[in-house]
One Martini backbone bead per residue (centre of mass of N, CA, C, O) as a GRO file, in nm:
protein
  166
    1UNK     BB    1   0.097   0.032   0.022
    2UNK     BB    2   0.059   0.365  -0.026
    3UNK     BB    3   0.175   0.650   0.044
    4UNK     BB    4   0.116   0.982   0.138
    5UNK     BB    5   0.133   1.286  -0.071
    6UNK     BB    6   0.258   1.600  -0.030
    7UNK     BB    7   0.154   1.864  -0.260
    8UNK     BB    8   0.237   2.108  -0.131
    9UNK     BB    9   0.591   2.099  -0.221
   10UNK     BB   10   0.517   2.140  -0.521
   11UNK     BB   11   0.457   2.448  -0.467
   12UNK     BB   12   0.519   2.707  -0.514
   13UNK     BB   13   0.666   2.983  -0.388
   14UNK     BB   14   0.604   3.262  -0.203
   15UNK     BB   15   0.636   3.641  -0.238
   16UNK     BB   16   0.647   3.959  -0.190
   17UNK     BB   17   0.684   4.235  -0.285
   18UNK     BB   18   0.893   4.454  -0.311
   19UNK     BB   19   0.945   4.773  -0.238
   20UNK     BB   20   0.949   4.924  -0.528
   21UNK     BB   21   0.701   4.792  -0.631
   22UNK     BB   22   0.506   4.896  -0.401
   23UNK     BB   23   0.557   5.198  -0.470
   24UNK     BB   24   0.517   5.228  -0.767
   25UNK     BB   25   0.308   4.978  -0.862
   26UNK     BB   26   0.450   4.733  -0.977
   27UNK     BB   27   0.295   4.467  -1.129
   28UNK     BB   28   0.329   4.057  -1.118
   29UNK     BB   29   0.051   3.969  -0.916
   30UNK     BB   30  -0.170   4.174  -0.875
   31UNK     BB   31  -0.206   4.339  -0.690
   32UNK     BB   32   0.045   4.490  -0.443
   33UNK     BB   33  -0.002   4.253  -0.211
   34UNK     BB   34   0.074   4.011  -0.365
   35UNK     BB   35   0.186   3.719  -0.468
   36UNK     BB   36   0.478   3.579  -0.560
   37UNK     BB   37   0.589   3.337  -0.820
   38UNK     BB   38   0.901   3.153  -0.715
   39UNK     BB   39   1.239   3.130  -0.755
   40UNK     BB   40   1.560   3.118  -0.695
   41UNK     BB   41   1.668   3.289  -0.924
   42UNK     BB   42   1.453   3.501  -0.947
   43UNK     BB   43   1.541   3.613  -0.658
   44UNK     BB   44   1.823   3.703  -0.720
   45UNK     BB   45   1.768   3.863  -0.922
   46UNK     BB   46   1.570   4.053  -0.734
   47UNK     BB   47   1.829   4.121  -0.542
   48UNK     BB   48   1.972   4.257  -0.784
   49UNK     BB   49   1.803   4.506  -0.844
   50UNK     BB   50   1.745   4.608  -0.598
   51UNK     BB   51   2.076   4.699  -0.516
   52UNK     BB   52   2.087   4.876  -0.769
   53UNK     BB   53   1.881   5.063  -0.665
   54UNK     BB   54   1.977   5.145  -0.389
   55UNK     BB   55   2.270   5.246  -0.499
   56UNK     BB   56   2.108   5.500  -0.673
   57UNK     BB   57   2.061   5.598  -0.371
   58UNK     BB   58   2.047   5.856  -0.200
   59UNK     BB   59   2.076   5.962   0.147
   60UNK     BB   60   2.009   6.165   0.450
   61UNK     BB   61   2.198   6.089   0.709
   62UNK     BB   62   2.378   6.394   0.724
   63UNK     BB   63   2.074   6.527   0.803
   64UNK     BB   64   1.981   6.328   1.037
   65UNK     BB   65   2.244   6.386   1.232
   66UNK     BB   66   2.204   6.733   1.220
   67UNK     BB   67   1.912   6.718   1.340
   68UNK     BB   68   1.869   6.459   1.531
   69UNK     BB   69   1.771   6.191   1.352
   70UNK     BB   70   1.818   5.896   1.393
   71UNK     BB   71   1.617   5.689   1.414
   72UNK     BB   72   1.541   5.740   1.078
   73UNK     BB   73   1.799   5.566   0.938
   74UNK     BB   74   1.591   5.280   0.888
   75UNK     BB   75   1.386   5.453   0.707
   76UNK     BB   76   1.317   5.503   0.399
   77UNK     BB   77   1.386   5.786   0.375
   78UNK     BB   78   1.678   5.673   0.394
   79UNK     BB   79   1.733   5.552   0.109
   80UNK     BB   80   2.051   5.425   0.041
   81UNK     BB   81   2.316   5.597   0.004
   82UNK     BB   82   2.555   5.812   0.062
   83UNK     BB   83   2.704   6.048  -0.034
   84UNK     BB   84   2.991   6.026  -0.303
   85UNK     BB   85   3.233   6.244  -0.216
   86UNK     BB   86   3.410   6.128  -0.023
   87UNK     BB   87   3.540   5.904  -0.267
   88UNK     BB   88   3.801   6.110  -0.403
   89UNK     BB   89   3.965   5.995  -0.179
   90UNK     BB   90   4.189   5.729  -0.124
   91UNK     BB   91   4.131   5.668   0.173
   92UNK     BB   92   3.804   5.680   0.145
   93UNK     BB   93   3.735   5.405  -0.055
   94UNK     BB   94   3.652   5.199   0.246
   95UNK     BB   95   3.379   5.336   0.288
   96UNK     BB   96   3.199   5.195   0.077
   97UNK     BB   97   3.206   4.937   0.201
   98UNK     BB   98   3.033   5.071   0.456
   99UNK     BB   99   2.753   5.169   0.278
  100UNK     BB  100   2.680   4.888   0.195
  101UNK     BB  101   2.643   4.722   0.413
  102UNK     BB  102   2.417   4.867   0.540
  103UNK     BB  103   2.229   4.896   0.352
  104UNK     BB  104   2.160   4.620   0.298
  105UNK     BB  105   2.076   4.556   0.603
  106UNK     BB  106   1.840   4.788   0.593
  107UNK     BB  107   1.716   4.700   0.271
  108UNK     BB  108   1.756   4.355   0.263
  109UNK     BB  109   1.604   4.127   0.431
  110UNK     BB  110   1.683   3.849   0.237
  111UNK     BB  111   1.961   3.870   0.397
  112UNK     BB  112   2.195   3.713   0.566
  113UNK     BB  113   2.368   3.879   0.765
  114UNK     BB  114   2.613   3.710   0.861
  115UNK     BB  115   2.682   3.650   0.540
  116UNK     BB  116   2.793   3.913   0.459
  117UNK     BB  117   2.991   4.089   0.200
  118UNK     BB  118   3.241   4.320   0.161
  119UNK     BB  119   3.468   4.450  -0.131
  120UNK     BB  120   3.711   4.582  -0.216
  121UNK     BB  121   3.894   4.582  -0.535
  122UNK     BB  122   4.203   4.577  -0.642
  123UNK     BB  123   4.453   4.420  -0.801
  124UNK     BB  124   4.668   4.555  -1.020
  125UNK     BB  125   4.551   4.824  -0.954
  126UNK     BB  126   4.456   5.158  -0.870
  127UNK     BB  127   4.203   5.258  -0.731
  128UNK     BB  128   4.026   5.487  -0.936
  129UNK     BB  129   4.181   5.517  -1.214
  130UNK     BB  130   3.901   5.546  -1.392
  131UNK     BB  131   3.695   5.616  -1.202
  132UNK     BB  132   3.697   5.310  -1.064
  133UNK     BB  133   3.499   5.079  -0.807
  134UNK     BB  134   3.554   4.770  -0.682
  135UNK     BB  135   3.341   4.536  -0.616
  136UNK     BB  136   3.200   4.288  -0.362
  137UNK     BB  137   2.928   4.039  -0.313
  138UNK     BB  138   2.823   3.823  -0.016
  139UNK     BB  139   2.543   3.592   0.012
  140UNK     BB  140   2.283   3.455   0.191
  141UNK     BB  141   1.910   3.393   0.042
  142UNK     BB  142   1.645   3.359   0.197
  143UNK     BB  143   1.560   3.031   0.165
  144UNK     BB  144   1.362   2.723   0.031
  145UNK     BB  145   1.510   2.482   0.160
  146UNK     BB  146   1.756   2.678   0.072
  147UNK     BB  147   1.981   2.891   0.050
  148UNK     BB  148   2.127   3.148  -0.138
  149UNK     BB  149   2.365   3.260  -0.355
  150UNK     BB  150   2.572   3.549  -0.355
  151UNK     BB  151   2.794   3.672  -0.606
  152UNK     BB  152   2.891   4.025  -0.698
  153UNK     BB  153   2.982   4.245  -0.906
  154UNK     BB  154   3.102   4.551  -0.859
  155UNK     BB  155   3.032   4.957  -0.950
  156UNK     BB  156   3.188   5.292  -0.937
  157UNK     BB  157   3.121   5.578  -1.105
  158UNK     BB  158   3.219   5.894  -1.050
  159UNK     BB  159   3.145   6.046  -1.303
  160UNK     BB  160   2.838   5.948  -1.309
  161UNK     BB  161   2.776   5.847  -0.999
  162UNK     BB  162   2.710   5.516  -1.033
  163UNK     BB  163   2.595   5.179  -1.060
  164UNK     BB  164   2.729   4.835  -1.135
  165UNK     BB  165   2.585   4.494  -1.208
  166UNK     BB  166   2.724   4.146  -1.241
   0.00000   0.00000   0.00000
């Protein structure tokens, strides 16, 4: 006699819209508050456009510790990362790093914290030789079965102002 199969195994994962999907208004998946059936790739894939959506928007949070509102630098008002003039001396180009950490922590609940890591890659040239800056982030995003791998290049365009993932 054969055991019962439970068939809800076989059904895809659900998983709600990402942040900027839920703002813009964009929808892949009925109402606003919808979920989506996803792959563990489709996730990766939504995790890395979230990330350069991120990285290309500036945060006002130099705004909001010289007014004391620490508070609210977890808060959307605050999506992106800190202004990039910091970045003009090479000294202070390990500052990316640390401005990236942040953001991906504070605005990217699907990675898990602890396996995070950014790397600014220094290469056999001198970083932002040619106004660029590169960069390398790791990490498992939280997923069933198990976690999924995420390990991508980004560039940081001074020129430009701007980023991009590879």
């Amino acid at each position: 006699m054969a055991t019962p199969v439970d068939l809800n195994i076989m059904k895809p994962l659900w998983y709600p819209p990402a942040l900027t999907e839920r703002l813009t208004g964009i929808n892949t998946g009925g109402s606003g508050e919808s979920a989506l059936p996803l792959t563990s790739e489709k996730m990766r894939q939504l995790v890395i456009n979230e990330l350069l959506e991120l990285f290309n928007h500036t945060n006002i949070e130099s705004v909001l510790e010289e007014k004391g509102y620490h508070q609210l630098a977890d808060s959307a008002i605050n999506y992106g990362i800190p202004r990039r003039l910091a970045y003009d001396s090479e000294q202070q180009w390990p500052s990316i790093r640390e401005d990236i950490h942040t953001a991906v922590l504070r605005f990217e609940p699907r990675i898990i914290p602890e396996t995070l890591t950014v790397r600014v890659l220094t290469g056999g040239e001198p970083q932002g030789k040619y106004g660029v800056i590169s960069f390398a982030i790791s990490a498992l995003i939280d997923w069933l079965p198990q976690p999924v791998e995420l390990f991508i290049h980004g560039h940081y365009d001074k020129g430009n102002d701007t980023f991009s993932l590879s």
